[in-house]
C-alpha positions as CSV (number, residue, x, y, z in Angstrom):
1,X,18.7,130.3,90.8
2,X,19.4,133.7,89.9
3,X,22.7,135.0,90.0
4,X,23.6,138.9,90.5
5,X,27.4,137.5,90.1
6,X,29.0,134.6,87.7
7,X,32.3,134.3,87.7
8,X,34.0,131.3,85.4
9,X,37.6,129.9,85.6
10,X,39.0,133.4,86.3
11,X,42.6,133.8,86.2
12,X,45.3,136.2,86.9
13,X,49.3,137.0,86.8
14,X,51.2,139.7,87.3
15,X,54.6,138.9,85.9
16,X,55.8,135.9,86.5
17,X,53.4,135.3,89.3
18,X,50.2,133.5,89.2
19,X,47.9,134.9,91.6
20,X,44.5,133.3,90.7
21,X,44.2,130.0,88.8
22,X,41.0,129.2,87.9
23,X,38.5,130.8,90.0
24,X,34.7,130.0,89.9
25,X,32.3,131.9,91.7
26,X,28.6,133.0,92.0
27,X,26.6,134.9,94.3
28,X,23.1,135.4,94.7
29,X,21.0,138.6,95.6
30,X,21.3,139.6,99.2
31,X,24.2,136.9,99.5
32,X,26.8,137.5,102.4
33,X,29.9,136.1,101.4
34,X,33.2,136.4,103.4
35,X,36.4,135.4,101.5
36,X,39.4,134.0,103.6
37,X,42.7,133.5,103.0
38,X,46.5,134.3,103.8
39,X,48.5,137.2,102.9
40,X,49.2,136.6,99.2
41,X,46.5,133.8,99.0
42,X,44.9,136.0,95.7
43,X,42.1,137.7,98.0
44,X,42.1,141.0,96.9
45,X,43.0,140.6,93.6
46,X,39.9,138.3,93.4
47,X,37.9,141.2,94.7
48,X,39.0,143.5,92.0
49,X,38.4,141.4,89.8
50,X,35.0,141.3,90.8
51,X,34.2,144.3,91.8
52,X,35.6,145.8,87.8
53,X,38.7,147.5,89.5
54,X,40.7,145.3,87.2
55,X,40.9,142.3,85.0
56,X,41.5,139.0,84.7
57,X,43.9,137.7,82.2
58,X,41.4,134.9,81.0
59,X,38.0,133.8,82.1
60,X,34.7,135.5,82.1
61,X,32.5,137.4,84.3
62,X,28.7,138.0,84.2
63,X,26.3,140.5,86.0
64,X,22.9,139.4,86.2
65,X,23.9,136.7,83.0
66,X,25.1,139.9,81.1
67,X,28.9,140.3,80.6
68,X,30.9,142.4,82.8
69,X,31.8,145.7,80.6
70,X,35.5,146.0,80.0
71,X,36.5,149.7,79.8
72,X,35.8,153.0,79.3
73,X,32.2,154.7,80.2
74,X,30.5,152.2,80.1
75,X,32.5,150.0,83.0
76,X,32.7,153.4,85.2
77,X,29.2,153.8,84.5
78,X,28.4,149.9,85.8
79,X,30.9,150.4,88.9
80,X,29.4,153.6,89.8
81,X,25.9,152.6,89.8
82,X,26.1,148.8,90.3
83,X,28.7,148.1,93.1
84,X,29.9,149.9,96.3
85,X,32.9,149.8,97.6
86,X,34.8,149.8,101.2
87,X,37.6,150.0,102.0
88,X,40.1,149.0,105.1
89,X,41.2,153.0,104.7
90,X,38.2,154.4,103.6
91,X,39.3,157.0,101.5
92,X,37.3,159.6,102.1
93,X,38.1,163.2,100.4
94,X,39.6,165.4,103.1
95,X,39.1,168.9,101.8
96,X,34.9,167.7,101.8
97,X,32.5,167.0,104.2
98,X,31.0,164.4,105.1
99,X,28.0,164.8,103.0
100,X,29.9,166.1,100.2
101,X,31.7,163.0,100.7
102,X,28.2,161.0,100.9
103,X,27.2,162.5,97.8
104,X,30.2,162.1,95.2
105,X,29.3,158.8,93.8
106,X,25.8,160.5,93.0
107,X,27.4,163.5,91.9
108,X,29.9,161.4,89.4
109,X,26.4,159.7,88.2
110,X,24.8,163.1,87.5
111,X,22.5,162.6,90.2
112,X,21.8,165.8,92.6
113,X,19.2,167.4,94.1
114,X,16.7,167.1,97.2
115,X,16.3,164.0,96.2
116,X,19.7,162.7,96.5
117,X,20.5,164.7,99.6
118,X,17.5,163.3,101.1
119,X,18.6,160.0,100.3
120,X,22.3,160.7,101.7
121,X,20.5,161.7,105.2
122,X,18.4,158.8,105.2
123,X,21.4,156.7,105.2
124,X,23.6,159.3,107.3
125,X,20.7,158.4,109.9
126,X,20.4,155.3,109.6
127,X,24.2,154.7,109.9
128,X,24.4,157.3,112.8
129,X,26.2,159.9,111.9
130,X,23.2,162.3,110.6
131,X,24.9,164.7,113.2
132,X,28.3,165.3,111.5
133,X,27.8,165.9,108.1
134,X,29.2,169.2,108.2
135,X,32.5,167.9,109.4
136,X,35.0,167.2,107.7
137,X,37.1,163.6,108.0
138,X,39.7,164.6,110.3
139,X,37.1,165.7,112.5
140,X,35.5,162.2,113.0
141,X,36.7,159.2,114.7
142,X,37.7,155.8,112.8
143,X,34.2,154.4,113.8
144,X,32.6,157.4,112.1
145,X,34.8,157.7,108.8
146,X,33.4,154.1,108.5
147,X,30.0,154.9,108.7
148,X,30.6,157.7,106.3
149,X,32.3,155.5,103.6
150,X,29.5,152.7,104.0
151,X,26.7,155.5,103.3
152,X,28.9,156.4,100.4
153,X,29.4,152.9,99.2
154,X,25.4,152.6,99.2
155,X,23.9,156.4,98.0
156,X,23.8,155.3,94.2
157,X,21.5,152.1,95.8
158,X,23.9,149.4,94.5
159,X,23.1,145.6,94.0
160,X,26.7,144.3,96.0
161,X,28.6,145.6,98.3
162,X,32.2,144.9,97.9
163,X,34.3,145.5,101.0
164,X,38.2,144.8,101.5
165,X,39.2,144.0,105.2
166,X,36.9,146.3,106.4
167,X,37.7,145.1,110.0
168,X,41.4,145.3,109.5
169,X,42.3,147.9,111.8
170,X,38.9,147.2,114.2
171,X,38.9,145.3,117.9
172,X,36.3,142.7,118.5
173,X,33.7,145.3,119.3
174,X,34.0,147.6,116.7
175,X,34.0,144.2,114.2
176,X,30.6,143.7,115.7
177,X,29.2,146.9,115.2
178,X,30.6,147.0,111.6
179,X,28.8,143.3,111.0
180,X,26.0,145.2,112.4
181,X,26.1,147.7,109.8
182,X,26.8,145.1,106.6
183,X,23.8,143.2,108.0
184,X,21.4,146.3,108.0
185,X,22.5,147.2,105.2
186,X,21.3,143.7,103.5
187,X,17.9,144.1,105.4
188,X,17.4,147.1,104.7
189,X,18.3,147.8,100.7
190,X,18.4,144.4,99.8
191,X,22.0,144.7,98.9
192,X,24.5,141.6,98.7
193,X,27.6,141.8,100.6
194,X,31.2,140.1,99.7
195,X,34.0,140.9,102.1
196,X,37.1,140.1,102.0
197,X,38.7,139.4,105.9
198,X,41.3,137.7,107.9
199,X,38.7,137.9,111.0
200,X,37.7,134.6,111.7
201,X,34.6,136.4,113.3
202,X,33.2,138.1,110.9
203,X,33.9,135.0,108.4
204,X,31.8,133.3,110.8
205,X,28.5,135.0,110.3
206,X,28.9,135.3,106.2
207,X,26.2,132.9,104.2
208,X,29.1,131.6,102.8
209,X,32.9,131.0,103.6
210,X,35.4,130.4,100.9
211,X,39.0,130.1,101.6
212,X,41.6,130.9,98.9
213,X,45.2,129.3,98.9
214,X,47.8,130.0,96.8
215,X,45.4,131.5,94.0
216,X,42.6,128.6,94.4
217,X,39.6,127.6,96.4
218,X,40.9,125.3,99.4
C-alpha cells in the first residue's frame, strides 16, 4: 500500500524527559486518523514531529517514501505546500481579513492572482463563510474563525491535514459540525486528516484510533 506518511522508531527528549520512545507510524492517502492520549502522553509533540514543526532526536520520517526535508527552504517549502495545519487557537492574523487571512499560505508560496482568490472563495463557500471575508477576526464568532483557519489550512491544496485539538474549546455540537468539516474536506480534496483530540467523539469516527501513553503506542 501506498503511504503519504512513514514514520520509523521516532524518538524524542527534551532535557531529561523522554517524551516519545519509539514511535512507528503510517498513514495512507485520504486516511482519518485521531490520536489519543493523556496530558503529557507525547501527542503533540508526535504531531510536530509529523507535521515538520520540529524534530525528532533519532528515527526517520518519509513523505511519499522520500525523506522528510530537515531545514531551511526546502522544509518551509514542503510545510507550506504539503501539509495544513489547525489549530485549537487558530491563529489567525488580526490586523487581516479573512481572505487575506485565507490567502497567506498562497501568498508565502508565491501564489496570487484570480486564480488563487478564486480558489480561497471556493473554499470560503464551501466552508460557509463566503459572506465574511471582509471582516476581520474579532468580528467573527469561534465557529467562524474555525472555518476561516480550515480554508487556510487547505488553499495551497495540501496532501494531510494536521490538526491539534481542534475541538478543544467546542461543545458536542460544534464537535459535530467541525467532524463535518474534516470529513468534507477528505471528500471533497482528497486530503488525509490526522488530529490529535481528547474527544472520545470525534476519536470515534477516525479510520484509525491510536492511543499514546507515556511516549508509546498503548
Amino acid at each position: 500500500m501506498e503511504h503519504l506518511i512513514h514514520a520509523e522508531n521516532l524518538s524524542k527528549s527534551y532535557g531529561a524527559l523522554r517524551v516519545l520512545q519509539g514511535i512507528d507510524f503510517e498513514l495512507a492517502p485520504s486516511e482519518f486518523v485521531a490520536i489519543t492520549g493523556a496530558s503529557g502522553s507525547g501527542k503533540s509533540t508526535l504531531l510536530h514531529l509529523l507535521a515538520g514543526l520540529d524534530q525528532p532526536d533519532s528515527g526517520a520520517l518519509y513523505f511519499k517514501n522520500t525523506p522528510y526535508p530537515t531545514s531551511g527552504r526546502e522544509l518551509d517549502r514542503f510545510r507550506n505546500q504539503e501539509l495544513g495545519l489547525i489549530f485549537q487557537f487558530h491563529h489567525l492574523m488580526p490586523e487581516l481579513t479573512a481572505l487575506e487571512n485565507i490567502l497567506l499560505p498562497a501568498s508565502i508560496a508565491g501564489r496570487s492572482g484570480p486564480s488563487t482568490e478564486a480558489w480561497a472563495r471556493e473554499l470560503a463557500d464551501r466552508l460557509d463563510v463566503a459572506n465574511r471575508l471582509d471582516h476581520r477576526p474579532d468580528e467573527l464568532s469561534g465557529g467562524e474563525q474555525q472555518r476561516v483557519a480550515i480554508a487556510r489550512a487547505l488553499i495551497n491544496k495540501p496532501r494531510v491535514l494536521f490538526a491539534d485539538e481542534p475541538s478543544g474549546n467546542l461543545d458536542r455540537a460544534r464537535s459535530e459540525e467541525l467532524y463535518a468539516l474534516l470529513a468534507d474536506a477528505r471528500s471533497a480534496w482528497n486530503v488525509a486528516v490526522v488530529v490529535v483530540t481528547h474527544s472520545d467523539w470525534l476519536a470515534s469516527k477516525a479510520d484509525r484510533r491510536l492511543h499514546l501513553q507515556d511516549g508509546k503506542w498503548a
